[in-house]
N, CA, C, O and CB atoms as a CASP TS submission, in Angstrom:
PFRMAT TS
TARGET T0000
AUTHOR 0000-0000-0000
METHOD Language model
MODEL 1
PARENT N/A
ATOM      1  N   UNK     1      28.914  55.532 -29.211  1.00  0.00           N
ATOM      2  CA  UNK     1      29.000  55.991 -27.857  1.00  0.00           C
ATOM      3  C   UNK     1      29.418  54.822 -26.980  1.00  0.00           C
ATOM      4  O   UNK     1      28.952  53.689 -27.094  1.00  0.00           O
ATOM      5  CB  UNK     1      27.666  56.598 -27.392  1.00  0.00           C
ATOM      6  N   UNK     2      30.209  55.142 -26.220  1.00  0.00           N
ATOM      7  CA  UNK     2      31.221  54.210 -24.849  1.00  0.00           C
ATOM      8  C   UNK     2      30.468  54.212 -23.503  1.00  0.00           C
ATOM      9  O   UNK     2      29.913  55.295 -23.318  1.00  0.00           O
ATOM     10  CB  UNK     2      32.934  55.075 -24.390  1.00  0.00           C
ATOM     11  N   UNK     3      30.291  53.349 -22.541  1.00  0.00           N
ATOM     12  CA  UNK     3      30.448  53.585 -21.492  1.00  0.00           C
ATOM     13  C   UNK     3      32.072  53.901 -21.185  1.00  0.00           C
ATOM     14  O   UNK     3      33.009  54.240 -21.909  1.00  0.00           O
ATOM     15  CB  UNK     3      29.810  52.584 -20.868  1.00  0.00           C
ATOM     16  N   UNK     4      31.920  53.587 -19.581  1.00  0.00           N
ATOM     17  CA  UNK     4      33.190  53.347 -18.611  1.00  0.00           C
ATOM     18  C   UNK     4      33.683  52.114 -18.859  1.00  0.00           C
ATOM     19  O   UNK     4      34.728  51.895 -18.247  1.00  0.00           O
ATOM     20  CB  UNK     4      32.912  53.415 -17.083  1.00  0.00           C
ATOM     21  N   UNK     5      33.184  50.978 -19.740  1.00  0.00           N
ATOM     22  CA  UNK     5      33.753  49.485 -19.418  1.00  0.00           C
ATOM     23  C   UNK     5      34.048  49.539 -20.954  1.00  0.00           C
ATOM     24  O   UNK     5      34.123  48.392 -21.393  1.00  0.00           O
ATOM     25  CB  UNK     5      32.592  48.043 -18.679  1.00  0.00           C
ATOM     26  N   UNK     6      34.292  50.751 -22.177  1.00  0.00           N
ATOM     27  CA  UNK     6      34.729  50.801 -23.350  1.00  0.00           C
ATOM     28  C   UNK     6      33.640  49.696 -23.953  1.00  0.00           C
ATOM     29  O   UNK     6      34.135  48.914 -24.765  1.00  0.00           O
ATOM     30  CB  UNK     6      36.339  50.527 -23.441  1.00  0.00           C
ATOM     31  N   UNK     7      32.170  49.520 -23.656  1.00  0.00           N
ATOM     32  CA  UNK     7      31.014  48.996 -24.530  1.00  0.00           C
ATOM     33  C   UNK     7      30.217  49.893 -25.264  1.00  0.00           C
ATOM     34  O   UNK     7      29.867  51.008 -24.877  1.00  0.00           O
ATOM     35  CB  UNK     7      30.109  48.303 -23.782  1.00  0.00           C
ATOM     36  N   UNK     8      29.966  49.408 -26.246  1.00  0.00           N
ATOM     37  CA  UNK     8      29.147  50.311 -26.777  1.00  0.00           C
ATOM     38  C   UNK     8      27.451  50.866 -26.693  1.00  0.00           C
ATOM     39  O   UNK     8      26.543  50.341 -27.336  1.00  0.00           O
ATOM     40  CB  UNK     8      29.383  49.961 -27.750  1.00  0.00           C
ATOM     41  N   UNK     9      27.334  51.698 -26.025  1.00  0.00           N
ATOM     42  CA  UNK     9      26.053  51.728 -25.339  1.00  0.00           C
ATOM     43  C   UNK     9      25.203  52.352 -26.339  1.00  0.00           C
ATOM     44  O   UNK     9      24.046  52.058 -26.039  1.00  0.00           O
ATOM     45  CB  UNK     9      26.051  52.495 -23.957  1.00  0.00           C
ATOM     46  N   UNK    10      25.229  53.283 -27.690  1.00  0.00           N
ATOM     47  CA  UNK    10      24.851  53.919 -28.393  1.00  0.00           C
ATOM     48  C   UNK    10      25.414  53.938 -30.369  1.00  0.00           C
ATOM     49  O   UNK    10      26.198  53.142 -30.886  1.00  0.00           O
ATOM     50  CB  UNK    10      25.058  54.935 -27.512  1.00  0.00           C
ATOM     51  N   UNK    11      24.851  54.844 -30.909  1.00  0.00           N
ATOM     52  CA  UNK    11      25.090  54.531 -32.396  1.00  0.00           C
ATOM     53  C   UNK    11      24.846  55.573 -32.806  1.00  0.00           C
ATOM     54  O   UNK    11      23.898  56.225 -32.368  1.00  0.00           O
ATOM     55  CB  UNK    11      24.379  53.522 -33.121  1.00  0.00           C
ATOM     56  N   UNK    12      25.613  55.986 -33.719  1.00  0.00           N
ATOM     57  CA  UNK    12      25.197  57.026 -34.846  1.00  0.00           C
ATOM     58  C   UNK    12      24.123  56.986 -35.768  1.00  0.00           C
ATOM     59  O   UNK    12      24.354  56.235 -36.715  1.00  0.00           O
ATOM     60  CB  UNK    12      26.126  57.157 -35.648  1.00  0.00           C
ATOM     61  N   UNK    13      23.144  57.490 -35.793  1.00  0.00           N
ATOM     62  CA  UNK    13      21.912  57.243 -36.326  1.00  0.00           C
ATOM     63  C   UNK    13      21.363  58.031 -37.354  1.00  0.00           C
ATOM     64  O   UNK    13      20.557  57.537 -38.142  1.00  0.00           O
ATOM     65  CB  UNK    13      21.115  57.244 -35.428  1.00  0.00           C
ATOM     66  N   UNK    14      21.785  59.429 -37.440  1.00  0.00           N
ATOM     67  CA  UNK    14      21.973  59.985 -38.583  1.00  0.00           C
ATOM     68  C   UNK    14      22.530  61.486 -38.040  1.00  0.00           C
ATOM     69  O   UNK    14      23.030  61.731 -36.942  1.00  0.00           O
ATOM     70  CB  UNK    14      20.605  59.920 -39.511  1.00  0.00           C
ATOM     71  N   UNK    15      22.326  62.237 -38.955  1.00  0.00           N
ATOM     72  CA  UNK    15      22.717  63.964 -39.076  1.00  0.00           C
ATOM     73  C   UNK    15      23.640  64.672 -40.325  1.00  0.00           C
ATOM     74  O   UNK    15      24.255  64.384 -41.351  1.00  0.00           O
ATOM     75  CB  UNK    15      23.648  64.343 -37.702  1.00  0.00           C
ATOM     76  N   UNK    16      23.395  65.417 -39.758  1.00  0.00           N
ATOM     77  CA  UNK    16      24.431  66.782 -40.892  1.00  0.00           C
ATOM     78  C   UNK    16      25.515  66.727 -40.794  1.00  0.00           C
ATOM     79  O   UNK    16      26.023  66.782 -41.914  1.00  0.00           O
ATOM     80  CB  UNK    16      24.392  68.364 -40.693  1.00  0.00           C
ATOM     81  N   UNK    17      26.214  66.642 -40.042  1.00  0.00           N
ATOM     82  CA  UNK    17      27.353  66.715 -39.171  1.00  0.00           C
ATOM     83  C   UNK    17      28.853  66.529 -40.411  1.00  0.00           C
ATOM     84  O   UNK    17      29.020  65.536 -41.119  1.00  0.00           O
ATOM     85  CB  UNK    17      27.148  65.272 -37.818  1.00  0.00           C
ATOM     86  N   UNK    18      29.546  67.460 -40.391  1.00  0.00           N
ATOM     87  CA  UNK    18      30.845  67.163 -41.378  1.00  0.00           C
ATOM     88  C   UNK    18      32.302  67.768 -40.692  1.00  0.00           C
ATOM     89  O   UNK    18      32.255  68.363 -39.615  1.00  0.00           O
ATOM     90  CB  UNK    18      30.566  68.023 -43.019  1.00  0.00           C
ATOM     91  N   UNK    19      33.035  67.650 -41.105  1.00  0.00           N
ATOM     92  CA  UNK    19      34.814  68.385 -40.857  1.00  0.00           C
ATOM     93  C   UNK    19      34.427  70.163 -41.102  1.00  0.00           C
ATOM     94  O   UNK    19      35.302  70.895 -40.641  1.00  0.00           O
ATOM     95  CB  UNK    19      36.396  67.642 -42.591  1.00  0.00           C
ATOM     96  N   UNK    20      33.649  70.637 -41.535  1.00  0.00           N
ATOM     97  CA  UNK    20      33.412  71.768 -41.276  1.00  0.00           C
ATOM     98  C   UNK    20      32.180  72.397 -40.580  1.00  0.00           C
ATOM     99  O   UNK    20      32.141  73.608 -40.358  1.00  0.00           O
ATOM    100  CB  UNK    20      33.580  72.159 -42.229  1.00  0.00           C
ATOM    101  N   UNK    21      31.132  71.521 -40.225  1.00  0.00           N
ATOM    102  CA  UNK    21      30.168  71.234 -39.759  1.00  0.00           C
ATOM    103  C   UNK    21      29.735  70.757 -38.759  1.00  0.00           C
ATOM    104  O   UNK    21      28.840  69.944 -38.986  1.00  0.00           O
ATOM    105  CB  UNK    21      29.892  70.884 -40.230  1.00  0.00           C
ATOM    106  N   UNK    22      30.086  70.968 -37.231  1.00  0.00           N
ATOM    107  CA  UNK    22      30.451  69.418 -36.571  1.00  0.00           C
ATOM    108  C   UNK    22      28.948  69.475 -35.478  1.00  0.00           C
ATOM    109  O   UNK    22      28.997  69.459 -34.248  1.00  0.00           O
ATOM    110  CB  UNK    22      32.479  69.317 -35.442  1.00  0.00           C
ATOM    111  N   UNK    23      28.021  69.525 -36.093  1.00  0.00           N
ATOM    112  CA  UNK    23      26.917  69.677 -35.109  1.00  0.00           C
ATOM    113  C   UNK    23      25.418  68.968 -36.123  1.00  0.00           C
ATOM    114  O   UNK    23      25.348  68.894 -37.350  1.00  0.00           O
ATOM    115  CB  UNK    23      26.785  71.658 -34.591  1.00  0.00           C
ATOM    116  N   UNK    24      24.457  68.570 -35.182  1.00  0.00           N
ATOM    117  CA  UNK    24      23.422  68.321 -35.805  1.00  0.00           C
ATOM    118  C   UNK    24      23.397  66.432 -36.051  1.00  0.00           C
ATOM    119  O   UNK    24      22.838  65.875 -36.996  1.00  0.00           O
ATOM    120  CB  UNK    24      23.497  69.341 -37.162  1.00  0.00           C
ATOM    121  N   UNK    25      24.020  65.856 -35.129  1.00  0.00           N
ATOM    122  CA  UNK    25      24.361  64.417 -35.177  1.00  0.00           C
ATOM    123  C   UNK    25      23.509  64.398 -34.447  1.00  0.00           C
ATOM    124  O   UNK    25      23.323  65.254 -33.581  1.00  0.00           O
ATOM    125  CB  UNK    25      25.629  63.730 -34.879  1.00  0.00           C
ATOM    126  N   UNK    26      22.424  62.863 -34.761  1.00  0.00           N
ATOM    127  CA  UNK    26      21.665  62.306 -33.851  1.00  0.00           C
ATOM    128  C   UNK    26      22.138  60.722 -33.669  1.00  0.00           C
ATOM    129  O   UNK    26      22.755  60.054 -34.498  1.00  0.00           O
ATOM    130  CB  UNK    26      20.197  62.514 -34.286  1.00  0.00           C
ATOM    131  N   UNK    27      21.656  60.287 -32.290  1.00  0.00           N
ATOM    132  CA  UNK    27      22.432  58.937 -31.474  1.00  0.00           C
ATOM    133  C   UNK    27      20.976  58.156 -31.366  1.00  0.00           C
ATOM    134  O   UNK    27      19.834  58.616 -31.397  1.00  0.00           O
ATOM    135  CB  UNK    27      23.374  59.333 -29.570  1.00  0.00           C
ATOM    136  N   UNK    28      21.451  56.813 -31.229  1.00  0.00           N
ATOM    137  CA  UNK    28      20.228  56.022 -30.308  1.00  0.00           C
ATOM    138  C   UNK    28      21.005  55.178 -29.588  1.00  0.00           C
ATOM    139  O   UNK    28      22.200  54.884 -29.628  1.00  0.00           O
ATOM    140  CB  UNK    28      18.991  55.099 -31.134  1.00  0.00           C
ATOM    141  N   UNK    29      20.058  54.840 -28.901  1.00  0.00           N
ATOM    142  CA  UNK    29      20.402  53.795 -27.525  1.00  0.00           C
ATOM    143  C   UNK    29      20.702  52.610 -28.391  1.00  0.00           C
ATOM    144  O   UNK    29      20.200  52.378 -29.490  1.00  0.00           O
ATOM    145  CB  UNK    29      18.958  53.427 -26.220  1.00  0.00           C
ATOM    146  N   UNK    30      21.424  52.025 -27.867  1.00  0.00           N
ATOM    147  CA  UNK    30      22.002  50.155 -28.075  1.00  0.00           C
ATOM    148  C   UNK    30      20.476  49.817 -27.798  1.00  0.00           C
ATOM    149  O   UNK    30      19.768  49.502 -28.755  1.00  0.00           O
ATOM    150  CB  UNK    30      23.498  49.183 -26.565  1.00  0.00           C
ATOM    151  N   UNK    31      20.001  49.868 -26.638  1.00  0.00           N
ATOM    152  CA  UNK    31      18.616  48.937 -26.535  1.00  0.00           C
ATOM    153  C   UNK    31      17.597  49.342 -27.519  1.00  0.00           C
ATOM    154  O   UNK    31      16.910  48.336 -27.696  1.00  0.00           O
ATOM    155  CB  UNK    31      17.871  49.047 -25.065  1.00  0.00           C
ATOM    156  N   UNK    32      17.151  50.305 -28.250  1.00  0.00           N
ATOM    157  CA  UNK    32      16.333  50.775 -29.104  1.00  0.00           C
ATOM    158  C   UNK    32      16.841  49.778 -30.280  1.00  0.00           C
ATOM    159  O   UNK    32      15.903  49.241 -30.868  1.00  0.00           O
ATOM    160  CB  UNK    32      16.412  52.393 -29.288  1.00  0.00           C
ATOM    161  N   UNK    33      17.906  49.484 -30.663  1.00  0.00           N
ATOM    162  CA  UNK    33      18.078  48.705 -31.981  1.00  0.00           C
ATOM    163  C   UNK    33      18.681  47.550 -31.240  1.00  0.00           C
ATOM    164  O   UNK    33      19.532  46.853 -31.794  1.00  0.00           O
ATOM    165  CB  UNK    33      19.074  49.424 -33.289  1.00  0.00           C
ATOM    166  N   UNK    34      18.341  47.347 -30.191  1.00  0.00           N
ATOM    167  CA  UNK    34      18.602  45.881 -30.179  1.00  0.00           C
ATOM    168  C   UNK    34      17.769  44.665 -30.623  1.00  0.00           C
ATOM    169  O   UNK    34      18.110  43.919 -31.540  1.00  0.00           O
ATOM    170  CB  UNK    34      18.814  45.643 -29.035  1.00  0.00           C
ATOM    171  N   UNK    35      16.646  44.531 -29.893  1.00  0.00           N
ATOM    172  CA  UNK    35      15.531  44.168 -30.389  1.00  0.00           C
ATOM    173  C   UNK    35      13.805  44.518 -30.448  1.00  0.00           C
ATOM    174  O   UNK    35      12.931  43.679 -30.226  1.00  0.00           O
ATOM    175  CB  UNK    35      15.718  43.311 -30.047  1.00  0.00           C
ATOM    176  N   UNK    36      13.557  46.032 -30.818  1.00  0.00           N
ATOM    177  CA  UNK    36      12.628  46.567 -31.008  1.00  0.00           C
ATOM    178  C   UNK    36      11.909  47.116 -32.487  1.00  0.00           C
ATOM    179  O   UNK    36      10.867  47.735 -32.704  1.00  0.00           O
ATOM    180  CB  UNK    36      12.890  47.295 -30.244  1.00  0.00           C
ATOM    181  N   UNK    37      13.032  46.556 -33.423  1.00  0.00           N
ATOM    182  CA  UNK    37      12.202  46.550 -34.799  1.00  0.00           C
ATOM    183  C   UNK    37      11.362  45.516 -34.904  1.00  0.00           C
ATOM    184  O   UNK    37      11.225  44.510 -34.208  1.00  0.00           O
ATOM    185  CB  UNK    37      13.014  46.484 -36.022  1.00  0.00           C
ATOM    186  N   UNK    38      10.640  46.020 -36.187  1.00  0.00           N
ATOM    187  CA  UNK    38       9.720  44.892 -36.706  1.00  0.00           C
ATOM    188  C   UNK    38      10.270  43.321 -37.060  1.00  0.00           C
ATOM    189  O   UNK    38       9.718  42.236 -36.878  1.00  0.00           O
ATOM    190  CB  UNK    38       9.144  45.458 -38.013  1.00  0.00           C
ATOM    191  N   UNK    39      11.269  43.580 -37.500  1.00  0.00           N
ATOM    192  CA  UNK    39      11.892  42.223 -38.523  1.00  0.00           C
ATOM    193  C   UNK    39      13.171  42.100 -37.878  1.00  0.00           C
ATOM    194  O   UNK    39      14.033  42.927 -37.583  1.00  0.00           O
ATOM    195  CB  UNK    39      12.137  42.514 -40.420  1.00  0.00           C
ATOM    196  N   UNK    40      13.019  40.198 -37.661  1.00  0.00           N
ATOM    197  CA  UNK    40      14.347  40.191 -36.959  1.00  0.00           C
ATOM    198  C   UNK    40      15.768  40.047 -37.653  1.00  0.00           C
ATOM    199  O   UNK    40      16.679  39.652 -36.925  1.00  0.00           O
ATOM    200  CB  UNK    40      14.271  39.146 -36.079  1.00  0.00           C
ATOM    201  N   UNK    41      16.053  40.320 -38.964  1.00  0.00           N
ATOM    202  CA  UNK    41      17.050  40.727 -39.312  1.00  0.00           C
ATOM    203  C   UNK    41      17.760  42.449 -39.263  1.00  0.00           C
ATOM    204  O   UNK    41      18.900  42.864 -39.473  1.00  0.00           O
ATOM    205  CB  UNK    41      16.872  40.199 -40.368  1.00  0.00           C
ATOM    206  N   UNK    42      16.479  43.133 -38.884  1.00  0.00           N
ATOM    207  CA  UNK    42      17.295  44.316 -38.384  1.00  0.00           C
ATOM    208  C   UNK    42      17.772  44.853 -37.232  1.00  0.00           C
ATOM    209  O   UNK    42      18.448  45.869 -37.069  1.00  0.00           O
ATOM    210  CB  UNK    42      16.865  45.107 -38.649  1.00  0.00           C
ATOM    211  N   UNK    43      17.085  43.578 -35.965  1.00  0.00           N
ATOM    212  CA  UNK    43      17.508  43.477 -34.659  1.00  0.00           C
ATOM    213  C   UNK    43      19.354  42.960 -34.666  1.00  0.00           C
ATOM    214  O   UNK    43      20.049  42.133 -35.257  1.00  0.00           O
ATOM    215  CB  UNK    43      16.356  42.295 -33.895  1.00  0.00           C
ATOM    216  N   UNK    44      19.484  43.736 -33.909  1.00  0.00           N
ATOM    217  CA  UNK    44      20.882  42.962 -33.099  1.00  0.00           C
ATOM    218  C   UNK    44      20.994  41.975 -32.634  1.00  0.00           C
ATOM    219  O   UNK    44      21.871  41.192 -32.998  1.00  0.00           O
ATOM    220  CB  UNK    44      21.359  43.382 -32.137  1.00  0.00           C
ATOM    221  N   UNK    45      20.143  41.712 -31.692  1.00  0.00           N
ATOM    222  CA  UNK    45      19.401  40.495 -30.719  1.00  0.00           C
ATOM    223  C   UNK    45      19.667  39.039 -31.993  1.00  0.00           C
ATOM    224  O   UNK    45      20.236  38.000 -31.661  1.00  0.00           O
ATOM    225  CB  UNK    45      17.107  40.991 -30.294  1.00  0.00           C
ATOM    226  N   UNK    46      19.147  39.277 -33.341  1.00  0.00           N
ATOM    227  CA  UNK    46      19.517  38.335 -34.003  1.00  0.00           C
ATOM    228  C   UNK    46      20.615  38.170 -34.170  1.00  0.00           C
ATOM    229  O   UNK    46      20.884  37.008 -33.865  1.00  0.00           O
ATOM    230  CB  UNK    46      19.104  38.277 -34.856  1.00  0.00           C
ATOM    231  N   UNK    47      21.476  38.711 -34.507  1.00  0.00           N
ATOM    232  CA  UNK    47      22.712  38.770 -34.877  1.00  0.00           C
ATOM    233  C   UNK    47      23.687  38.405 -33.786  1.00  0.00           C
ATOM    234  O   UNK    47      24.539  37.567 -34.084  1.00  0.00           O
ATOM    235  CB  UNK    47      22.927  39.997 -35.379  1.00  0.00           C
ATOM    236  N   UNK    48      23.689  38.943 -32.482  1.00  0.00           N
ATOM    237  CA  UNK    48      24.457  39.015 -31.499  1.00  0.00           C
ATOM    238  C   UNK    48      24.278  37.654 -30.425  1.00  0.00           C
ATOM    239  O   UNK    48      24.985  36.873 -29.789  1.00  0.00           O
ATOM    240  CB  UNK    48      24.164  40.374 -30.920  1.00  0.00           C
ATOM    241  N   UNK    49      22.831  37.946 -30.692  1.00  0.00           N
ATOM    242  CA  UNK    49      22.322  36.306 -29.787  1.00  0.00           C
ATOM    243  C   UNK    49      21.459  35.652 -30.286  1.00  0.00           C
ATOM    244  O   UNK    49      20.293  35.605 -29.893  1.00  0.00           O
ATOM    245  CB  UNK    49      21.678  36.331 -28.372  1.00  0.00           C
ATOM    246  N   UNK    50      21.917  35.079 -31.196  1.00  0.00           N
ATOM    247  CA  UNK    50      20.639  34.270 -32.037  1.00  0.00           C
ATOM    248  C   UNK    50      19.906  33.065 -30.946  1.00  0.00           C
ATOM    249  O   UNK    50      18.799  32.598 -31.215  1.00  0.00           O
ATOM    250  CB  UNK    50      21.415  33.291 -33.656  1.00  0.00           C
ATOM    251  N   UNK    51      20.545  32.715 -29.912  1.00  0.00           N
ATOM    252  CA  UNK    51      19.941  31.548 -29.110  1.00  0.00           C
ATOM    253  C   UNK    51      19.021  32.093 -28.378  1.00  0.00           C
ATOM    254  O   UNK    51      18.069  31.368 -28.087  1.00  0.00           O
ATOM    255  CB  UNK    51      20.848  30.764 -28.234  1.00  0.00           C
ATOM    256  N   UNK    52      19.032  33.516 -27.868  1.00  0.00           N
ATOM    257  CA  UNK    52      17.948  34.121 -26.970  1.00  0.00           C
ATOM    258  C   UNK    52      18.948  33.683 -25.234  1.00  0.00           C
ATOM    259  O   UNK    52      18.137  33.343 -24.372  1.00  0.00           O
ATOM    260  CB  UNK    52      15.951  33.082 -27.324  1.00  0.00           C
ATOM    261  N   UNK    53      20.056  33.669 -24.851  1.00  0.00           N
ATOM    262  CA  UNK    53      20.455  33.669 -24.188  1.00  0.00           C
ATOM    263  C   UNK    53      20.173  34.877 -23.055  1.00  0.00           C
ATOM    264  O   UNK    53      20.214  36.009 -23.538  1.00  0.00           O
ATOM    265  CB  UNK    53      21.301  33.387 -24.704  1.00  0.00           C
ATOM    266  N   UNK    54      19.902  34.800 -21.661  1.00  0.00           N
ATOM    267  CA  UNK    54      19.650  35.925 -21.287  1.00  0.00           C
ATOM    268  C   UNK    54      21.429  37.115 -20.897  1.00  0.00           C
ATOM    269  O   UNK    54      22.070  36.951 -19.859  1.00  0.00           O
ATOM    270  CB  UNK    54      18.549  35.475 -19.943  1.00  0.00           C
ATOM    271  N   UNK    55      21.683  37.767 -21.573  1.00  0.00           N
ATOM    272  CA  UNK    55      22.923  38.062 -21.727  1.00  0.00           C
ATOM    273  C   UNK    55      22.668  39.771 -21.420  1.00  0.00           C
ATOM    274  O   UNK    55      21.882  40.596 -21.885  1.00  0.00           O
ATOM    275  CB  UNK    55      23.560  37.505 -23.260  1.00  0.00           C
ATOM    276  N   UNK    56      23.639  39.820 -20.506  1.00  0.00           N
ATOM    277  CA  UNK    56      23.481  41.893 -20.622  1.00  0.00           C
ATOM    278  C   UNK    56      24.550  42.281 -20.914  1.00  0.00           C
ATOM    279  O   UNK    56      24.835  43.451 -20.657  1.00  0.00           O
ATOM    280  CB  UNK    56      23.138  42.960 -19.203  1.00  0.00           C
ATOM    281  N   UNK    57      25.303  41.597 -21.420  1.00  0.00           N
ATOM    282  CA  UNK    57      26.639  42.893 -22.076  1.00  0.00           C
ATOM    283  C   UNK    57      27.444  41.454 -22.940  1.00  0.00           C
ATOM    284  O   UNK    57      27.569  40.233 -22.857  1.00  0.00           O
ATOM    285  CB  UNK    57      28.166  44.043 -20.254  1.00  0.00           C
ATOM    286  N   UNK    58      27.653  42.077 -23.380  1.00  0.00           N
ATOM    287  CA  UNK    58      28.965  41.230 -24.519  1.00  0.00           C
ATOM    288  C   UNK    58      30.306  42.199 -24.760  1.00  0.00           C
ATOM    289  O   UNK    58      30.338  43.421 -24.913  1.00  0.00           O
ATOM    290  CB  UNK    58      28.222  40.930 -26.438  1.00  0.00           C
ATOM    291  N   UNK    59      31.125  41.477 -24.746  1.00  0.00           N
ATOM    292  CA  UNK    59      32.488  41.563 -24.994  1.00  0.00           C
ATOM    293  C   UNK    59      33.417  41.257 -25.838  1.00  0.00           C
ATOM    294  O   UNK    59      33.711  40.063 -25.892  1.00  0.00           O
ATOM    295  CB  UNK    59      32.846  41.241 -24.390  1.00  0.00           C
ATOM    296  N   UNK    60      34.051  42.085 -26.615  1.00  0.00           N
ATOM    297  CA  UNK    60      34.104  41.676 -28.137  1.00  0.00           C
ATOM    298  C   UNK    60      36.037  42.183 -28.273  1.00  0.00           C
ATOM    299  O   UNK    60      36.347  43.340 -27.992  1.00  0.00           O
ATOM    300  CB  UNK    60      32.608  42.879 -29.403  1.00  0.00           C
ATOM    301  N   UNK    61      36.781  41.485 -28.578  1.00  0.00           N
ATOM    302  CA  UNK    61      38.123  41.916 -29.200  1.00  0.00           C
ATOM    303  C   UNK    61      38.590  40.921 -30.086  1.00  0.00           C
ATOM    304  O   UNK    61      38.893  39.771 -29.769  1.00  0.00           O
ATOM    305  CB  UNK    61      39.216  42.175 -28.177  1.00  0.00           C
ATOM    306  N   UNK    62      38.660  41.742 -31.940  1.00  0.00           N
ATOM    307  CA  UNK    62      39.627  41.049 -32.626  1.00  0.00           C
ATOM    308  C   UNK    62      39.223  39.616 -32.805  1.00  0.00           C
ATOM    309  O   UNK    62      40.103  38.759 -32.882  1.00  0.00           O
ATOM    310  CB  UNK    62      40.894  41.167 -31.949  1.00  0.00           C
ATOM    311  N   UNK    63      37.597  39.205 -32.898  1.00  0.00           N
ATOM    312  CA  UNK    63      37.700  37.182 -33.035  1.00  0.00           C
ATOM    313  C   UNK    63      37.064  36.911 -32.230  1.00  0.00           C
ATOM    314  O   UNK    63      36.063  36.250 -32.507  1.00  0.00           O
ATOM    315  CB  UNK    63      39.074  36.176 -32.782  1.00  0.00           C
ATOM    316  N   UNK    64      37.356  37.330 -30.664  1.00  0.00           N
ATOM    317  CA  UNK    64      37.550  36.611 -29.515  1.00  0.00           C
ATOM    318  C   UNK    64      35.686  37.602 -28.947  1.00  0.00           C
ATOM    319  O   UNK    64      35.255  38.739 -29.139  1.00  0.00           O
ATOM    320  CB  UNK    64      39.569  36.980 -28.500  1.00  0.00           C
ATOM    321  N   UNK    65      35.377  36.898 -28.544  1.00  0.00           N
ATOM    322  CA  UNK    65      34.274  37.620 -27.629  1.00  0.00           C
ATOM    323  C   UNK    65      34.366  36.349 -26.705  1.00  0.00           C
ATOM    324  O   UNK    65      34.989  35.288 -26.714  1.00  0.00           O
ATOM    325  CB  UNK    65      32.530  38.075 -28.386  1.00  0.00           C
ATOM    326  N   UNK    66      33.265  37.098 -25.748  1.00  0.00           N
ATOM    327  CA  UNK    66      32.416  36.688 -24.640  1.00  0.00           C
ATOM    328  C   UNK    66      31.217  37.334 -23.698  1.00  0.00           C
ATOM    329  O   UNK    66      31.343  38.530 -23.436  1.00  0.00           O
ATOM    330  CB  UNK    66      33.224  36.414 -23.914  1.00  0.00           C
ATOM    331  N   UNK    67      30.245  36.747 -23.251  1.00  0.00           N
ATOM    332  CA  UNK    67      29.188  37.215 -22.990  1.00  0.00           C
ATOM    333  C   UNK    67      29.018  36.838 -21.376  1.00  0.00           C
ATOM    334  O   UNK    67      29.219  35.790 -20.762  1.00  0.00           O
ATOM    335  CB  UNK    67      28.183  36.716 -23.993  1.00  0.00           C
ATOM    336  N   UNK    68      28.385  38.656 -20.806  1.00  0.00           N
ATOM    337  CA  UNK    68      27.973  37.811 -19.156  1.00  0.00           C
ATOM    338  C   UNK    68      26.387  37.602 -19.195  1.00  0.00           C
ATOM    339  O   UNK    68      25.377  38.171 -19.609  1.00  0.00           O
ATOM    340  CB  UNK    68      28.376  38.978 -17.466  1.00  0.00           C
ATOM    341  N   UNK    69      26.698  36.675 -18.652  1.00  0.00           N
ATOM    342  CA  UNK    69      24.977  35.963 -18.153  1.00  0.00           C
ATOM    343  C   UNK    69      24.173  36.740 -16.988  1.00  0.00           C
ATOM    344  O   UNK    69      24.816  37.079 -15.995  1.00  0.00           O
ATOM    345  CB  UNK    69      25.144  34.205 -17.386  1.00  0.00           C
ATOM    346  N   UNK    70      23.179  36.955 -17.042  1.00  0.00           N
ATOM    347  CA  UNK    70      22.470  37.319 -15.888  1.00  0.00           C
ATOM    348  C   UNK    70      22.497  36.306 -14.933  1.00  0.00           C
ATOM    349  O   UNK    70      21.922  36.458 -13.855  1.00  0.00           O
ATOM    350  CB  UNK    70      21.169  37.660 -16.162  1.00  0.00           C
TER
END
């Protein structure tokens, strides 16, 4: 799932859902798996910001990112 600024605000999280089937998909929020698991290898937060930077959106094309700061 997209906002308006083409970020990704959401995720496919599971369902039924097929080419003949197209219903029964469930989503979660970006912030729910960002950093609210138990273990921080299944957080994002590790992965995305391992320094703990205070950061609210990242920006990502092809290599190149960048992050805005609060």
């Amino acid at each position: 799932l997209f906002d308006a600024n083409h970020r990704v605000v959401g995720l496919l999280a599971g369902g039924d859902s097929g080419c003949d089937y197209p219903m029964n998909d469930y989503f979660q929020m970006l912030s729910v798996c960002y950093d609210r698991y138990q273990f921080d290898s299944l957080q994002l937060a590790h992965w995305l910001n391992p320094d703990g930077l205070p950061i609210t959106a990242i920006d990502g094309n092809a290599g190149r990112t960048s992050a805005l700061l609060l």
